[in-house]
C-alpha positions as CSV (number, residue, x, y, z in Angstrom):
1,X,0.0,0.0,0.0
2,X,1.8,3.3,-1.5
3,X,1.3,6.7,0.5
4,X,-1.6,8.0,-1.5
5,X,-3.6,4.7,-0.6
6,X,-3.1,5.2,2.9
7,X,-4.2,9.0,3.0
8,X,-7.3,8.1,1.3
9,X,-8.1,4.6,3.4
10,X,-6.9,5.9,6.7
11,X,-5.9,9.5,6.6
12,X,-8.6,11.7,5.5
13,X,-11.2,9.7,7.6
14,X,-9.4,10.5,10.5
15,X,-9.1,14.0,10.0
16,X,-12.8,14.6,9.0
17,X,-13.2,13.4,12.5
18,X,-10.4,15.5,14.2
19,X,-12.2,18.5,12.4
20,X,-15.6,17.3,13.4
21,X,-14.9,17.5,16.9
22,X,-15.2,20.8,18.2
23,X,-18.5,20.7,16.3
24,X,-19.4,17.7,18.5
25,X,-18.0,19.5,21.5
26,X,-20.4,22.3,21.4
27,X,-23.1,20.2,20.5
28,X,-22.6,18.0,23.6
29,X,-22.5,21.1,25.6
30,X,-25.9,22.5,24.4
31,X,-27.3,19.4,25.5
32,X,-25.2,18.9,28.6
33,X,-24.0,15.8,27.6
34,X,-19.7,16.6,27.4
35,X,-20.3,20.0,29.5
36,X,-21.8,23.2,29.5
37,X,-22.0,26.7,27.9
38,X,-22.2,28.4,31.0
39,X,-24.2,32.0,32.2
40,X,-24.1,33.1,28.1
41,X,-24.6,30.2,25.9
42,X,-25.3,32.1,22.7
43,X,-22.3,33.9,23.6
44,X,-20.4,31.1,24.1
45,X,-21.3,29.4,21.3
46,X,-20.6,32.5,19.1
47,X,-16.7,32.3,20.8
48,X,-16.4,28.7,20.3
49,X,-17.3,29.1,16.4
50,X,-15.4,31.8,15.6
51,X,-12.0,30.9,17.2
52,X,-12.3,27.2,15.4
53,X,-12.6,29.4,12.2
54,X,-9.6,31.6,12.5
55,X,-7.8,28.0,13.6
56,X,-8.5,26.2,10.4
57,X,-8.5,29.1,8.2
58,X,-4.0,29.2,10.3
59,X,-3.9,25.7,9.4
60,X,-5.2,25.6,6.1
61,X,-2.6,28.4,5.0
62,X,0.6,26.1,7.1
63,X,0.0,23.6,4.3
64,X,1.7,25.1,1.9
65,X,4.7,26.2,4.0
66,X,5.3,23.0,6.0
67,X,5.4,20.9,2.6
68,X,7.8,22.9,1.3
69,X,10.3,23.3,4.8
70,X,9.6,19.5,5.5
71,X,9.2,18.1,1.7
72,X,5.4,16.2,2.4
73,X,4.2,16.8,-0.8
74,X,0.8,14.4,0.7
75,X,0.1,17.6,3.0
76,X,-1.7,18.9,0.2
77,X,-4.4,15.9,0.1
78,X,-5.9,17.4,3.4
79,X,-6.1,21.2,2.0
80,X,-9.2,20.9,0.4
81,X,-10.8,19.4,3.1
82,X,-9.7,21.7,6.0
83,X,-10.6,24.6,3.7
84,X,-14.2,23.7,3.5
85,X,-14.1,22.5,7.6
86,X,-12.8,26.6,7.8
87,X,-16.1,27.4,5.6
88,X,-18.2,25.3,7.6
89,X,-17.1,26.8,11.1
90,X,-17.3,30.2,9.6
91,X,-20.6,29.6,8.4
92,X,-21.7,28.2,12.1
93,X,-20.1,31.3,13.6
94,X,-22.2,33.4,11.4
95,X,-25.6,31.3,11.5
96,X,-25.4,31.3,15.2
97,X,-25.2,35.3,15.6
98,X,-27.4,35.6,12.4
99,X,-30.5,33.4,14.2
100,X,-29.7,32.6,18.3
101,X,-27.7,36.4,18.6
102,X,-29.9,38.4,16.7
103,X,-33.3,36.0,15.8
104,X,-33.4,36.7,12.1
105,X,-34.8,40.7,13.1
106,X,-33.7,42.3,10.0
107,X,-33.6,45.9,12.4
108,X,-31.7,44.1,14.6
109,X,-29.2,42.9,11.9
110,X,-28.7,45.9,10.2
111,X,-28.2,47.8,13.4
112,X,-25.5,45.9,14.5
113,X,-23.8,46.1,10.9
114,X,-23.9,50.0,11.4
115,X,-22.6,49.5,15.2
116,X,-20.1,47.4,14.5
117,X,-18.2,47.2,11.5
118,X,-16.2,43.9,12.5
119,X,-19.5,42.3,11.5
120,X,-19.2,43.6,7.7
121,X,-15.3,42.8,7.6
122,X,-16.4,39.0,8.7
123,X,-19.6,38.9,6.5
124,X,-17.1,40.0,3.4
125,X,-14.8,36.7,4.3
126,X,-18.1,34.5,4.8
127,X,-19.0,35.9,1.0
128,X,-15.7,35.0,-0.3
129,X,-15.0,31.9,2.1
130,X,-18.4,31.0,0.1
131,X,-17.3,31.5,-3.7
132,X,-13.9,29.4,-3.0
133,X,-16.2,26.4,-1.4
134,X,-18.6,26.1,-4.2
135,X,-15.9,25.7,-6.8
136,X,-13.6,23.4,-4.4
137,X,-14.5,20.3,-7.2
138,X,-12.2,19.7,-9.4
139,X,-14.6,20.1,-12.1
140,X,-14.9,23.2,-11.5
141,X,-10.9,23.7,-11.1
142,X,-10.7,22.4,-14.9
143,X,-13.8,24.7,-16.0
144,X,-12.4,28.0,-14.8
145,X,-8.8,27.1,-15.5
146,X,-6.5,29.6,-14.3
147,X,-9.1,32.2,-12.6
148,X,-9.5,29.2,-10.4
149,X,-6.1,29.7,-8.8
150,X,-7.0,33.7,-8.9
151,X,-10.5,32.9,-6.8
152,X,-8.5,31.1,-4.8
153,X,-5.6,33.5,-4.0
154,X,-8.4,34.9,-1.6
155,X,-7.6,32.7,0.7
156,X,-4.8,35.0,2.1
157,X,-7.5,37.7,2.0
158,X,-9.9,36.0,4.0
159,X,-7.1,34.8,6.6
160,X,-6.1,38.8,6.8
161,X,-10.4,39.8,7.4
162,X,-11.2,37.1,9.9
163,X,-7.8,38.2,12.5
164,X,-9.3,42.0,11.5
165,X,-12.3,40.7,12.5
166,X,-11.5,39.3,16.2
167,X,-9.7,42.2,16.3
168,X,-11.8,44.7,16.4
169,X,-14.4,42.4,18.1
170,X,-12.0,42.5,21.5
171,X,-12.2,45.7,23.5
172,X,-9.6,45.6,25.7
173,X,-7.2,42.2,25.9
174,X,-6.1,41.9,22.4
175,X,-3.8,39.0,23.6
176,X,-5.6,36.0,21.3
177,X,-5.9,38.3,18.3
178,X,-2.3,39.2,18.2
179,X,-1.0,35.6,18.4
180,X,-3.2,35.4,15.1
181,X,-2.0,38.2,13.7
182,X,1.3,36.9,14.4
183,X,1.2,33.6,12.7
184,X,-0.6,35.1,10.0
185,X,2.6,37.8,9.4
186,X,4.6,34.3,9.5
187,X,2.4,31.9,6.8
188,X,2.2,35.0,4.6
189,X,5.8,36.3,4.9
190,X,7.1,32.9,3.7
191,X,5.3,33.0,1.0
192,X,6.2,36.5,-0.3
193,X,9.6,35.3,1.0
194,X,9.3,32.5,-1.5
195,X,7.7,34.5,-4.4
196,X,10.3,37.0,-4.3
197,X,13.3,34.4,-4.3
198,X,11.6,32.8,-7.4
199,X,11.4,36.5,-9.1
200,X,15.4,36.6,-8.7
């Protein structure tokens, strides 16, 4: 059995379940089964979603970079799939404000939009997080040709939005965002680092 039979058999099965389980974590702690959510669930909830986002949308972007320092070209078998677990958390984060945070109240929603700009920046990255899901396939890869790889170049875009976003969400400790910020400066850098050497 060759490495490319043993991602598929063993490998991605194992990581769809890795990335399911902080989905199953919050759900066990709605029902009180693996915990709880504590005085503010909706808040919680909200927190829970939004951090597993800007995780996946860190390690989606380390692909790249480790398989080039460590020469695992297979890392790239698991990049579709934690891009779309980085949609799905995105799009949880957002549902859960969008209907338990703000009950579908279109006054409400708008409102909050005008409040609170963070809201926009993280709706724009939900919009584009959105476009590079639905043409993920790779029939759509071959249709588009090489405006897929342009779509997809939002990627950095959307990693730069959602630390923008928790940024200007926190009021006073900006602790968390930073470290994001941080690792973002680092993923990105390499790759301009890269691009630049390659220009030379």
């Amino acid at each position: 059995m060759n490495t490319l039979q043993r991602i598929r058999l063993f490998g991605k099965p194992l990581v769809f379940i890795a990335c399911l389980l902080p989905f199953a974590l919050v759900a066990g702690d709605v029902f009180e089964v693996t915990g709880q959510l504590g005085a503010n669930p909706v808040e919680e909830i909200l927190d829970r979603f939004g951090n597993w986002s800007l995780r996946f949308i860190m390690v989606t972007l380390a692909v790249t970079p480790l398989r080039r320092v460590t020469g695992w070209n297979w890392l790239t078998r698991f990049r579709r799939m934690l891009g779309l677990f980085t949609f799905f958390y995105v799009l949880m984060h957002f549902l859960t404000w969008l209907i338990l945070d703000q009950g579908l109240l279109m006054s409400a929603i708008l409102e909050d939009i005008v409040k609170r700009p963070f809201i926009t920046i993280g709706f724009v990255a939900l919009v584009f997080l959105t476009a590079l899901a639905a043409t993920s396939t790779n029939a759509a890869r071959r249709y588009m040709g090489r405006r897929w790889q342009t779509l997809h170049n939002l990627t950095y875009v959307i990693g730069i939005l959602g630390v923008w976003h928790y940024w200007w969400q926190v009021k006073k400790d900006i602790t968390e965002p930073l470290i994001y910020a941080v690792i973002l400066s680092v993923l990105l850098g390499a790759r301009l680092w890269w691009a630049f050497r390659r220009r030379k």
